[in-house]
N, C-alpha and C positions, 0 to 999 in steps of 0.2 A: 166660364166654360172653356174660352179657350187659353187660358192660363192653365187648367186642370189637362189639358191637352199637351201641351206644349211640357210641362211637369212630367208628364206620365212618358211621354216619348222620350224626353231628354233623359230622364231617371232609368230608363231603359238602354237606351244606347251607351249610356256612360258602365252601368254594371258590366255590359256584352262585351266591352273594350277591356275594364279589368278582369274579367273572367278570361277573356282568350289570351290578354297578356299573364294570367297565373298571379292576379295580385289583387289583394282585398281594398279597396276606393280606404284614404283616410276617416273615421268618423267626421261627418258634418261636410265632408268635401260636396258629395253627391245633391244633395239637398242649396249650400251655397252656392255652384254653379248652376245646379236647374232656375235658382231662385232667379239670380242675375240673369240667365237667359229670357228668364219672361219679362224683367223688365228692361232689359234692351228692347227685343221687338217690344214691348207697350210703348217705347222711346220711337219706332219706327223703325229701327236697324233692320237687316233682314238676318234671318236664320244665322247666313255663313259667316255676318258681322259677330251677331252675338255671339257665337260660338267661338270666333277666335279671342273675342275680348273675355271672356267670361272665364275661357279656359287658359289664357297667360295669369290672370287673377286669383283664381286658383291653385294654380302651379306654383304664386308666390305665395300665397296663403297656408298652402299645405304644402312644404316641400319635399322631394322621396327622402327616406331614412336612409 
């Protein structure tokens, strides 16, 4: 339940940033860093851990064109 939570808020905040930035998320981006956010916090991290780690992970995973 609260992984479905934490998915659903993440998978939302992340679109609202490329949307106001004017730019479509890479396929698979969105989905691999929400994934990695939940299992940071299941690791214990807090929110602002996971998010920075999840999101340099991403950034190398999927880099801008």
């Amino acid at each position: 339940m609260v992984d479905n939570l934490i998915n659903h808020y993440c998978a939302q905040a992340m679109n609202a940033d490329f949307a106001k930035a004017g730019k479509t998320p890479p396929t698979g981006m969105v989905a691999y860093t929400c994934n990695c956010v939940i299992q940071q916090v299941n690791a214990q991290a807090t929110i602002a851990q996971a998010k920075a780690t999840c999101q340099a992970q991403a950034t190398a995973k999927y880099p801008s064109p």
